[in-house]
C-alpha positions as a Python dict, from the first residue, in 0.01 Angstrom:
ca = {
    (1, 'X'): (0, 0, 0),
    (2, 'X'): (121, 368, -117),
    (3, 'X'): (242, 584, 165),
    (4, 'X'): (6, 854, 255),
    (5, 'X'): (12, 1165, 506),
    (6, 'X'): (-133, 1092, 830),
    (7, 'X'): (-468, 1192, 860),
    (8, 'X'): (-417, 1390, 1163),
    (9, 'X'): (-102, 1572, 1003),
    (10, 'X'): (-271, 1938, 1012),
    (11, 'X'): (-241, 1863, 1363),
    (12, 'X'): (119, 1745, 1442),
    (13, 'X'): (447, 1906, 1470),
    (14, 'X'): (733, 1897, 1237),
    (15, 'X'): (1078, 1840, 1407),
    (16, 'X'): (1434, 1998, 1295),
    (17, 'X'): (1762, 1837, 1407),
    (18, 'X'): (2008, 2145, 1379),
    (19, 'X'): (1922, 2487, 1442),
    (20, 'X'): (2228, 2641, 1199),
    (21, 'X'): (2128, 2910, 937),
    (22, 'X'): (1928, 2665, 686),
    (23, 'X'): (1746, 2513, 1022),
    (24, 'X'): (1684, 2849, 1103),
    (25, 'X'): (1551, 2903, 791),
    (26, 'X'): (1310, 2622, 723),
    (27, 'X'): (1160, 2628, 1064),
    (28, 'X'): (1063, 2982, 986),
    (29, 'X'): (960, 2856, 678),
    (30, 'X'): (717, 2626, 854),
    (31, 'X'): (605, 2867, 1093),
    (32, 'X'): (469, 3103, 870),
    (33, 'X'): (258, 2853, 709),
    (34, 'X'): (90, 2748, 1005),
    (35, 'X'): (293, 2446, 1141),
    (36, 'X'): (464, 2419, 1468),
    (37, 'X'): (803, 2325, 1462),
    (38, 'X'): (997, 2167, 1731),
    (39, 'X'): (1367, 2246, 1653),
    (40, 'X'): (1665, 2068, 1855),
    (41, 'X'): (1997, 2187, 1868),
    (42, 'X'): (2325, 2049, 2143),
    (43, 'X'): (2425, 2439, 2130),
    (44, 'X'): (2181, 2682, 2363),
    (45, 'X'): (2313, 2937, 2188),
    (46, 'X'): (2221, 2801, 1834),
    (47, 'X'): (1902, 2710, 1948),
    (48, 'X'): (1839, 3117, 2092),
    (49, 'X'): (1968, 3234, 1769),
    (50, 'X'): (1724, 2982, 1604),
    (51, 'X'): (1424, 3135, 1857),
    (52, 'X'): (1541, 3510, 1745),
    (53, 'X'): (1515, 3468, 1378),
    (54, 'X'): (1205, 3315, 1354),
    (55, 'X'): (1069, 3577, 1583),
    (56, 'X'): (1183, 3840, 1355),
    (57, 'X'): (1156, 3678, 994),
    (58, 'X'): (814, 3485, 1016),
    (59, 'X'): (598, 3824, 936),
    (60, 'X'): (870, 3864, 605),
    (61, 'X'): (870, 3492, 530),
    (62, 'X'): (494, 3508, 537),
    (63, 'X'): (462, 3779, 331),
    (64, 'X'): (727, 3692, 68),
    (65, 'X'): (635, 3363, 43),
    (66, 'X'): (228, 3473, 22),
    (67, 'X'): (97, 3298, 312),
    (68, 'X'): (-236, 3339, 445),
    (69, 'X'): (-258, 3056, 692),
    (70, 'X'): (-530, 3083, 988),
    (71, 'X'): (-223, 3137, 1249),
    (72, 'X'): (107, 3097, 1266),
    (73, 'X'): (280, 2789, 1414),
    (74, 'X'): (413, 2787, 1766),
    (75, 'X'): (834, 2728, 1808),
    (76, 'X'): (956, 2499, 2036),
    (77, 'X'): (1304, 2493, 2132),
    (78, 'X'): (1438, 2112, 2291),
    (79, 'X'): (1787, 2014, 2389),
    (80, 'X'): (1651, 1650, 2391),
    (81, 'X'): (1609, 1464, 2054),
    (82, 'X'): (1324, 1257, 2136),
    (83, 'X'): (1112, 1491, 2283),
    (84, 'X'): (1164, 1692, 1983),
    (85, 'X'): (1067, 1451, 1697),
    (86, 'X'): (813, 1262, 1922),
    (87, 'X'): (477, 1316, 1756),
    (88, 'X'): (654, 1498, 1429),
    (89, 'X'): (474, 1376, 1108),
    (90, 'X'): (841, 1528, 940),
    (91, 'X'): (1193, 1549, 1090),
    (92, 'X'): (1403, 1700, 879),
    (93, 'X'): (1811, 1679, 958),
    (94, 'X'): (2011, 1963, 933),
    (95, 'X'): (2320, 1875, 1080),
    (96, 'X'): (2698, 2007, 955),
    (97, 'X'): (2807, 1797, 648),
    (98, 'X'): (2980, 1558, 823),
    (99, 'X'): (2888, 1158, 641),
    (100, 'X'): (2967, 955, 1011),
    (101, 'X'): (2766, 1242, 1192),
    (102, 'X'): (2483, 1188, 911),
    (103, 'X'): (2482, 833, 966),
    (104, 'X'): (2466, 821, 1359),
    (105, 'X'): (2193, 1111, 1340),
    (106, 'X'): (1958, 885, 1109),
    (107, 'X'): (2015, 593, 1264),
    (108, 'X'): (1873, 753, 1594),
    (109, 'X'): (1627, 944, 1431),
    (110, 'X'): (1512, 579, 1285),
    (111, 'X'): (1461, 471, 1653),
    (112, 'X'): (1337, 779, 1815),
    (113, 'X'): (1055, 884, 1551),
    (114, 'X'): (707, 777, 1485),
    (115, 'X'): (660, 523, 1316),
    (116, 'X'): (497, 736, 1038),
    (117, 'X'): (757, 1003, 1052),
    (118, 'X'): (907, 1119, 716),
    (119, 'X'): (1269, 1146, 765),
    (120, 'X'): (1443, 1377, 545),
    (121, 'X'): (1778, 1495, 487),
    (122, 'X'): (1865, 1860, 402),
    (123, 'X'): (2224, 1791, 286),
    (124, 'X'): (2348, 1987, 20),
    (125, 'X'): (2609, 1753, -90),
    (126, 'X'): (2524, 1403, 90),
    (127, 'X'): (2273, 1148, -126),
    (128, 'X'): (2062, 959, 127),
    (129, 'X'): (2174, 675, 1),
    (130, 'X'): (2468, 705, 220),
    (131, 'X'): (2295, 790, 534),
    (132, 'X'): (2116, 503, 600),
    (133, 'X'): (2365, 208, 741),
    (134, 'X'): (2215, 194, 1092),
    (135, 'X'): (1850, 281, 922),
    (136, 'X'): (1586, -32, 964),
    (137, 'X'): (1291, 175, 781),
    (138, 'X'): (1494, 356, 456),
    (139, 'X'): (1139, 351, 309),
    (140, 'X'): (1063, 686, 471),
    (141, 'X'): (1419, 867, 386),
    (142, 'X'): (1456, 1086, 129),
    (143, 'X'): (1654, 1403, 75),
    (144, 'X'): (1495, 1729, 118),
    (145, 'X'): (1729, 2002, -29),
    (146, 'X'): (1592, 2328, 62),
    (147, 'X'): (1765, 2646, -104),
    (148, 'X'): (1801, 2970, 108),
    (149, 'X'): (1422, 3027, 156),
    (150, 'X'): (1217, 3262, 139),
    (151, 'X'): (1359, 3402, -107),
    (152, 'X'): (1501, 3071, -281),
    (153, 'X'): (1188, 2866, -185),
    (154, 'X'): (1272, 2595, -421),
    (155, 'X'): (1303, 2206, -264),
    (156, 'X'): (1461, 1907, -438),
    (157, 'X'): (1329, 1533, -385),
    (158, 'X'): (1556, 1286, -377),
    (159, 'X'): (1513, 909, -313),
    (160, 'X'): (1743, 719, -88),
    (161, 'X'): (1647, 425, -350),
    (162, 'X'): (1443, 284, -115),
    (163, 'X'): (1243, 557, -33),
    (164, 'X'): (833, 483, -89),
    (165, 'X'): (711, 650, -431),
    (166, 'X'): (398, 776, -222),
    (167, 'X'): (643, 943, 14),
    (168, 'X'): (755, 1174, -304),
    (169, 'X'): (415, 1183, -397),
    (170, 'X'): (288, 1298, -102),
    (171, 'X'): (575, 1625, 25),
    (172, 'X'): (535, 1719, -409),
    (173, 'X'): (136, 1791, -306),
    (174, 'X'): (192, 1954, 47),
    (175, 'X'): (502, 2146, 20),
    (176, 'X'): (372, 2407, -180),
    (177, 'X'): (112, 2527, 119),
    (178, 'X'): (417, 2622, 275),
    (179, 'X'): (489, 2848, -56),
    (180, 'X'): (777, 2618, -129),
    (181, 'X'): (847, 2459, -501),
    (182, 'X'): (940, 2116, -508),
    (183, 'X'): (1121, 1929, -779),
    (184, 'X'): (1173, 1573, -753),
    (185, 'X'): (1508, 1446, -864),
    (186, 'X'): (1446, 1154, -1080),
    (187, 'X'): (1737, 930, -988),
    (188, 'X'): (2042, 1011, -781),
    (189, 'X'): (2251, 1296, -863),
    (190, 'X'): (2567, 1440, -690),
    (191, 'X'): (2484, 1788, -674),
    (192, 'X'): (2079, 1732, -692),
    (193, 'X'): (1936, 1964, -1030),
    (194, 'X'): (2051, 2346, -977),
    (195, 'X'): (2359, 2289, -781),
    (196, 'X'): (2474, 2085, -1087),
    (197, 'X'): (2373, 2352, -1355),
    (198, 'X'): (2506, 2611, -1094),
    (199, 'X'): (2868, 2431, -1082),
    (200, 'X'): (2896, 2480, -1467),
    (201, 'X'): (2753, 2822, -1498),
    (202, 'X'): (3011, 2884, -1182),
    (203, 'X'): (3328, 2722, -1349),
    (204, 'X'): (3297, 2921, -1681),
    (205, 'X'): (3252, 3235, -1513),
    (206, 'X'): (3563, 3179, -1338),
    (207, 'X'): (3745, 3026, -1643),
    (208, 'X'): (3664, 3379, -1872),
    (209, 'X'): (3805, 3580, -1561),
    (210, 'X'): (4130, 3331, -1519),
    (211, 'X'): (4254, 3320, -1867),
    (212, 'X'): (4149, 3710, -1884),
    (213, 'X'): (3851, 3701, -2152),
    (214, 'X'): (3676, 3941, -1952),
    (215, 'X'): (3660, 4080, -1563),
    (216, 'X'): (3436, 3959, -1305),
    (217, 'X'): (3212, 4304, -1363),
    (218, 'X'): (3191, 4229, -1741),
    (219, 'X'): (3066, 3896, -1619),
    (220, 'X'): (2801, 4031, -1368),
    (221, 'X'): (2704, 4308, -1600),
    (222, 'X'): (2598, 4041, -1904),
    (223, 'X'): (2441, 3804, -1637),
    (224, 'X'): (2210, 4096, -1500),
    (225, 'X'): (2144, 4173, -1886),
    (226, 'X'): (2063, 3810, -2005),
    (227, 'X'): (1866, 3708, -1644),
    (228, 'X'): (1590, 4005, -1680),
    (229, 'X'): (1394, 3876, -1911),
    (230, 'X'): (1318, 3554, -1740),
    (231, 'X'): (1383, 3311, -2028),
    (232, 'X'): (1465, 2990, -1898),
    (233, 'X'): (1765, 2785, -2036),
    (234, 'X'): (1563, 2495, -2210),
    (235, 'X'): (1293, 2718, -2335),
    (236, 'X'): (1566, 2956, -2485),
    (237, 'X'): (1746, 2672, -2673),
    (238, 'X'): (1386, 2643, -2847),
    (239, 'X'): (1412, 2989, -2957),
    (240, 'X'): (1764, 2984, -3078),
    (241, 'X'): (1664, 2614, -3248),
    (242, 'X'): (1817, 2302, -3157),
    (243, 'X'): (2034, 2214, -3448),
    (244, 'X'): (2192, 2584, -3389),
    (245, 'X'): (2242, 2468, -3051),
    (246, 'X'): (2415, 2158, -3179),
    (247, 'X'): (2598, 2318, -3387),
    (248, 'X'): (2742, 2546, -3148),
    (249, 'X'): (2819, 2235, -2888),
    (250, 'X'): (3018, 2056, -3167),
    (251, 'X'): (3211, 2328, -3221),
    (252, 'X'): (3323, 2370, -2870),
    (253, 'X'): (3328, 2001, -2786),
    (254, 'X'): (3584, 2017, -3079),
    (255, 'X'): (3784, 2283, -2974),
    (256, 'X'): (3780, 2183, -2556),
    (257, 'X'): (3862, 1833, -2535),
    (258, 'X'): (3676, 1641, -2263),
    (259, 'X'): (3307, 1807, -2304),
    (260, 'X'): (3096, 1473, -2238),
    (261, 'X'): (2900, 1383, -2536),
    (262, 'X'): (2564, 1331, -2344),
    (263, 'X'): (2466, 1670, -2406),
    (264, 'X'): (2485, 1657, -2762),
    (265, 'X'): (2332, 1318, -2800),
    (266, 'X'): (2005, 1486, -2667),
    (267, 'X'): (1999, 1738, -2889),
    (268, 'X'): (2053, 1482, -3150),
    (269, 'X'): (1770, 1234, -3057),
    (270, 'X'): (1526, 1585, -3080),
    (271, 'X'): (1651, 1700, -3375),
    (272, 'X'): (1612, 1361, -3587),
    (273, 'X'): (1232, 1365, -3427),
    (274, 'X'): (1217, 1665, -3608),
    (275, 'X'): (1185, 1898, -3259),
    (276, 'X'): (1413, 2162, -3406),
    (277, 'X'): (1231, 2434, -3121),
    (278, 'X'): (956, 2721, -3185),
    (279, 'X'): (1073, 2713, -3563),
    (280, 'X'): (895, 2342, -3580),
    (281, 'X'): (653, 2346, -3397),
    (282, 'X'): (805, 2180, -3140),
    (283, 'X'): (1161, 2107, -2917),
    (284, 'X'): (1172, 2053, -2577),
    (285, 'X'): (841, 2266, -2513),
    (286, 'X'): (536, 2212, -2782),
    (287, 'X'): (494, 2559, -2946),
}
Protein backbone atom coordinates (compact mmCIF):
# COMPACT_ATOMS: atom_id res chain seq x y z
CA UNK A 1 0.00 0.00 0.00
CA UNK A 2 1.21 3.68 -1.17
CA UNK A 3 2.42 5.84 1.65
CA UNK A 4 0.06 8.54 2.55
CA UNK A 5 0.12 11.65 5.06
CA UNK A 6 -1.33 10.92 8.30
CA UNK A 7 -4.68 11.92 8.60
CA UNK A 8 -4.17 13.90 11.63
CA UNK A 9 -1.02 15.72 10.03
CA UNK A 10 -2.71 19.38 10.12
CA UNK A 11 -2.41 18.63 13.63
CA UNK A 12 1.19 17.45 14.42
CA UNK A 13 4.47 19.06 14.70
CA UNK A 14 7.33 18.97 12.37
CA UNK A 15 10.78 18.40 14.07
CA UNK A 16 14.34 19.98 12.95
CA UNK A 17 17.62 18.37 14.07
CA UNK A 18 20.08 21.45 13.79
CA UNK A 19 19.22 24.87 14.42
CA UNK A 20 22.28 26.41 11.99
CA UNK A 21 21.28 29.10 9.37
CA UNK A 22 19.28 26.65 6.86
CA UNK A 23 17.46 25.13 10.22
CA UNK A 24 16.84 28.49 11.03
CA UNK A 25 15.51 29.03 7.91
CA UNK A 26 13.10 26.22 7.23
CA UNK A 27 11.60 26.28 10.64
CA UNK A 28 10.63 29.82 9.86
CA UNK A 29 9.60 28.56 6.78
CA UNK A 30 7.17 26.26 8.54
CA UNK A 31 6.05 28.67 10.93
CA UNK A 32 4.69 31.03 8.70
CA UNK A 33 2.58 28.53 7.09
CA UNK A 34 0.90 27.48 10.05
CA UNK A 35 2.93 24.46 11.41
CA UNK A 36 4.64 24.19 14.68
CA UNK A 37 8.03 23.25 14.62
CA UNK A 38 9.97 21.67 17.31
CA UNK A 39 13.67 22.46 16.53
CA UNK A 40 16.65 20.68 18.55
CA UNK A 41 19.97 21.87 18.68
CA UNK A 42 23.25 20.49 21.43
CA UNK A 43 24.25 24.39 21.30
CA UNK A 44 21.81 26.82 23.63
CA UNK A 45 23.13 29.37 21.88
CA UNK A 46 22.21 28.01 18.34
CA UNK A 47 19.02 27.10 19.48
CA UNK A 48 18.39 31.17 20.92
CA UNK A 49 19.68 32.34 17.69
CA UNK A 50 17.24 29.82 16.04
CA UNK A 51 14.24 31.35 18.57
CA UNK A 52 15.41 35.10 17.45
CA UNK A 53 15.15 34.68 13.78
CA UNK A 54 12.05 33.15 13.54
CA UNK A 55 10.69 35.77 15.83
CA UNK A 56 11.83 38.40 13.55
CA UNK A 57 11.56 36.78 9.94
CA UNK A 58 8.14 34.85 10.16
CA UNK A 59 5.98 38.24 9.36
CA UNK A 60 8.70 38.64 6.05
CA UNK A 61 8.70 34.92 5.30
CA UNK A 62 4.94 35.08 5.37
CA UNK A 63 4.62 37.79 3.31
CA UNK A 64 7.27 36.92 0.68
CA UNK A 65 6.35 33.63 0.43
CA UNK A 66 2.28 34.73 0.22
CA UNK A 67 0.97 32.98 3.12
CA UNK A 68 -2.36 33.39 4.45
CA UNK A 69 -2.58 30.56 6.92
CA UNK A 70 -5.30 30.83 9.88
CA UNK A 71 -2.23 31.37 12.49
CA UNK A 72 1.07 30.97 12.66
CA UNK A 73 2.80 27.89 14.14
CA UNK A 74 4.13 27.87 17.66
CA UNK A 75 8.34 27.28 18.08
CA UNK A 76 9.56 24.99 20.36
CA UNK A 77 13.04 24.93 21.32
CA UNK A 78 14.38 21.12 22.91
CA UNK A 79 17.87 20.14 23.89
CA UNK A 80 16.51 16.50 23.91
CA UNK A 81 16.09 14.64 20.54
CA UNK A 82 13.24 12.57 21.36
CA UNK A 83 11.12 14.91 22.83
CA UNK A 84 11.64 16.92 19.83
CA UNK A 85 10.67 14.51 16.97
CA UNK A 86 8.13 12.62 19.22
CA UNK A 87 4.77 13.16 17.56
CA UNK A 88 6.54 14.98 14.29
CA UNK A 89 4.74 13.76 11.08
CA UNK A 90 8.41 15.28 9.40
CA UNK A 91 11.93 15.49 10.90
CA UNK A 92 14.03 17.00 8.79
CA UNK A 93 18.11 16.79 9.58
CA UNK A 94 20.11 19.63 9.33
CA UNK A 95 23.20 18.75 10.80
CA UNK A 96 26.98 20.07 9.55
CA UNK A 97 28.07 17.97 6.48
CA UNK A 98 29.80 15.58 8.23
CA UNK A 99 28.88 11.58 6.41
CA UNK A 100 29.67 9.55 10.11
CA UNK A 101 27.66 12.42 11.92
CA UNK A 102 24.83 11.88 9.11
CA UNK A 103 24.82 8.33 9.66
CA UNK A 104 24.66 8.21 13.59
CA UNK A 105 21.93 11.11 13.40
CA UNK A 106 19.58 8.85 11.09
CA UNK A 107 20.15 5.93 12.64
CA UNK A 108 18.73 7.53 15.94
CA UNK A 109 16.27 9.44 14.31
CA UNK A 110 15.12 5.79 12.85
CA UNK A 111 14.61 4.71 16.53
CA UNK A 112 13.37 7.79 18.15
CA UNK A 113 10.55 8.84 15.51
CA UNK A 114 7.07 7.77 14.85
CA UNK A 115 6.60 5.23 13.16
CA UNK A 116 4.97 7.36 10.38
CA UNK A 117 7.57 10.03 10.52
CA UNK A 118 9.07 11.19 7.16
CA UNK A 119 12.69 11.46 7.65
CA UNK A 120 14.43 13.77 5.45
CA UNK A 121 17.78 14.95 4.87
CA UNK A 122 18.65 18.60 4.02
CA UNK A 123 22.24 17.91 2.86
CA UNK A 124 23.48 19.87 0.20
CA UNK A 125 26.09 17.53 -0.90
CA UNK A 126 25.24 14.03 0.90
CA UNK A 127 22.73 11.48 -1.26
CA UNK A 128 20.62 9.59 1.27
CA UNK A 129 21.74 6.75 0.01
CA UNK A 130 24.68 7.05 2.20
CA UNK A 131 22.95 7.90 5.34
CA UNK A 132 21.16 5.03 6.00
CA UNK A 133 23.65 2.08 7.41
CA UNK A 134 22.15 1.94 10.92
CA UNK A 135 18.50 2.81 9.22
CA UNK A 136 15.86 -0.32 9.64
CA UNK A 137 12.91 1.75 7.81
CA UNK A 138 14.94 3.56 4.56
CA UNK A 139 11.39 3.51 3.09
CA UNK A 140 10.63 6.86 4.71
CA UNK A 141 14.19 8.67 3.86
CA UNK A 142 14.56 10.86 1.29
CA UNK A 143 16.54 14.03 0.75
CA UNK A 144 14.95 17.29 1.18
CA UNK A 145 17.29 20.02 -0.29
CA UNK A 146 15.92 23.28 0.62
CA UNK A 147 17.65 26.46 -1.04
CA UNK A 148 18.01 29.70 1.08
CA UNK A 149 14.22 30.27 1.56
CA UNK A 150 12.17 32.62 1.39
CA UNK A 151 13.59 34.02 -1.07
CA UNK A 152 15.01 30.71 -2.81
CA UNK A 153 11.88 28.66 -1.85
CA UNK A 154 12.72 25.95 -4.21
CA UNK A 155 13.03 22.06 -2.64
CA UNK A 156 14.61 19.07 -4.38
CA UNK A 157 13.29 15.33 -3.85
CA UNK A 158 15.56 12.86 -3.77
CA UNK A 159 15.13 9.09 -3.13
CA UNK A 160 17.43 7.19 -0.88
CA UNK A 161 16.47 4.25 -3.50
CA UNK A 162 14.43 2.84 -1.15
CA UNK A 163 12.43 5.57 -0.33
CA UNK A 164 8.33 4.83 -0.89
CA UNK A 165 7.11 6.50 -4.31
CA UNK A 166 3.98 7.76 -2.22
CA UNK A 167 6.43 9.43 0.14
CA UNK A 168 7.55 11.74 -3.04
CA UNK A 169 4.15 11.83 -3.97
CA UNK A 170 2.88 12.98 -1.02
CA UNK A 171 5.75 16.25 0.25
CA UNK A 172 5.35 17.19 -4.09
CA UNK A 173 1.36 17.91 -3.06
CA UNK A 174 1.92 19.54 0.47
CA UNK A 175 5.02 21.46 0.20
CA UNK A 176 3.72 24.07 -1.80
CA UNK A 177 1.12 25.27 1.19
CA UNK A 178 4.17 26.22 2.75
CA UNK A 179 4.89 28.48 -0.56
CA UNK A 180 7.77 26.18 -1.29
CA UNK A 181 8.47 24.59 -5.01
CA UNK A 182 9.40 21.16 -5.08
CA UNK A 183 11.21 19.29 -7.79
CA UNK A 184 11.73 15.73 -7.53
CA UNK A 185 15.08 14.46 -8.64
CA UNK A 186 14.46 11.54 -10.80
CA UNK A 187 17.37 9.30 -9.88
CA UNK A 188 20.42 10.11 -7.81
CA UNK A 189 22.51 12.96 -8.63
CA UNK A 190 25.67 14.40 -6.90
CA UNK A 191 24.84 17.88 -6.74
CA UNK A 192 20.79 17.32 -6.92
CA UNK A 193 19.36 19.64 -10.30
CA UNK A 194 20.51 23.46 -9.77
CA UNK A 195 23.59 22.89 -7.81
CA UNK A 196 24.74 20.85 -10.87
CA UNK A 197 23.73 23.52 -13.55
CA UNK A 198 25.06 26.11 -10.94
CA UNK A 199 28.68 24.31 -10.82
CA UNK A 200 28.96 24.80 -14.67
CA UNK A 201 27.53 28.22 -14.98
CA UNK A 202 30.11 28.84 -11.82
CA UNK A 203 33.28 27.22 -13.49
CA UNK A 204 32.97 29.21 -16.81
CA UNK A 205 32.52 32.35 -15.13
CA UNK A 206 35.63 31.79 -13.38
CA UNK A 207 37.45 30.26 -16.43
CA UNK A 208 36.64 33.79 -18.72
CA UNK A 209 38.05 35.80 -15.61
CA UNK A 210 41.30 33.31 -15.19
CA UNK A 211 42.54 33.20 -18.67
CA UNK A 212 41.49 37.10 -18.84
CA UNK A 213 38.51 37.01 -21.52
CA UNK A 214 36.76 39.41 -19.52
CA UNK A 215 36.60 40.80 -15.63
CA UNK A 216 34.36 39.59 -13.05
CA UNK A 217 32.12 43.04 -13.63
CA UNK A 218 31.91 42.29 -17.41
CA UNK A 219 30.66 38.96 -16.19
CA UNK A 220 28.01 40.31 -13.68
CA UNK A 221 27.04 43.08 -16.00
CA UNK A 222 25.98 40.41 -19.04
CA UNK A 223 24.41 38.04 -16.37
CA UNK A 224 22.10 40.96 -15.00
CA UNK A 225 21.44 41.73 -18.86
CA UNK A 226 20.63 38.10 -20.05
CA UNK A 227 18.66 37.08 -16.44
CA UNK A 228 15.90 40.05 -16.80
CA UNK A 229 13.94 38.76 -19.11
CA UNK A 230 13.18 35.54 -17.40
CA UNK A 231 13.83 33.11 -20.28
CA UNK A 232 14.65 29.90 -18.98
CA UNK A 233 17.65 27.85 -20.36
CA UNK A 234 15.63 24.95 -22.10
CA UNK A 235 12.93 27.18 -23.35
CA UNK A 236 15.66 29.56 -24.85
CA UNK A 237 17.46 26.72 -26.73
CA UNK A 238 13.86 26.43 -28.47
CA UNK A 239 14.12 29.89 -29.57
CA UNK A 240 17.64 29.84 -30.78
CA UNK A 241 16.64 26.14 -32.48
CA UNK A 242 18.17 23.02 -31.57
CA UNK A 243 20.34 22.14 -34.48
CA UNK A 244 21.92 25.84 -33.89
CA UNK A 245 22.42 24.68 -30.51
CA UNK A 246 24.15 21.58 -31.79
CA UNK A 247 25.98 23.18 -33.87
CA UNK A 248 27.42 25.46 -31.48
CA UNK A 249 28.19 22.35 -28.88
CA UNK A 250 30.18 20.56 -31.67
CA UNK A 251 32.11 23.28 -32.21
CA UNK A 252 33.23 23.70 -28.70
CA UNK A 253 33.28 20.01 -27.86
CA UNK A 254 35.84 20.17 -30.79
CA UNK A 255 37.84 22.83 -29.74
CA UNK A 256 37.80 21.83 -25.56
CA UNK A 257 38.62 18.33 -25.35
CA UNK A 258 36.76 16.41 -22.63
CA UNK A 259 33.07 18.07 -23.04
CA UNK A 260 30.96 14.73 -22.38
CA UNK A 261 29.00 13.83 -25.36
CA UNK A 262 25.64 13.31 -23.44
CA UNK A 263 24.66 16.70 -24.06
CA UNK A 264 24.85 16.57 -27.62
CA UNK A 265 23.32 13.18 -28.00
CA UNK A 266 20.05 14.86 -26.67
CA UNK A 267 19.99 17.38 -28.89
CA UNK A 268 20.53 14.82 -31.50
CA UNK A 269 17.70 12.34 -30.57
CA UNK A 270 15.26 15.85 -30.80
CA UNK A 271 16.51 17.00 -33.75
CA UNK A 272 16.12 13.61 -35.87
CA UNK A 273 12.32 13.65 -34.27
CA UNK A 274 12.17 16.65 -36.08
CA UNK A 275 11.85 18.98 -32.59
CA UNK A 276 14.13 21.62 -34.06
CA UNK A 277 12.31 24.34 -31.21
CA UNK A 278 9.56 27.21 -31.85
CA UNK A 279 10.73 27.13 -35.63
CA UNK A 280 8.95 23.42 -35.80
CA UNK A 281 6.53 23.46 -33.97
CA UNK A 282 8.05 21.80 -31.40
CA UNK A 283 11.61 21.07 -29.17
CA UNK A 284 11.72 20.53 -25.77
CA UNK A 285 8.41 22.66 -25.13
CA UNK A 286 5.36 22.12 -27.82
CA UNK A 287 4.94 25.59 -29.46
Amino acid sequence: MSYTLPADVDQRPIAIDGAGTLGQRIAAVYCAGGTDVRIFDVSADQRDAAREYVAQRRDHVRQALGLNAARAGNLKLADDLRSAVRGAWMVIEAVPERLELKREVFGELDRLADADAILASNSSSLATSRLIDHVAHPERVLNTHYQQPPELNAVELMSCGKTEPGVIEALMARLPRYGLVPFHVRRESDGFIFNRIWAAIKRECLMVVQEGVATPEDVDGMWDIWVRPGIAPFALMDRVGLDVVLDIEEHYAAVRPGIPDGPRKLLREYIDQGRLGVKSGRGFYDH
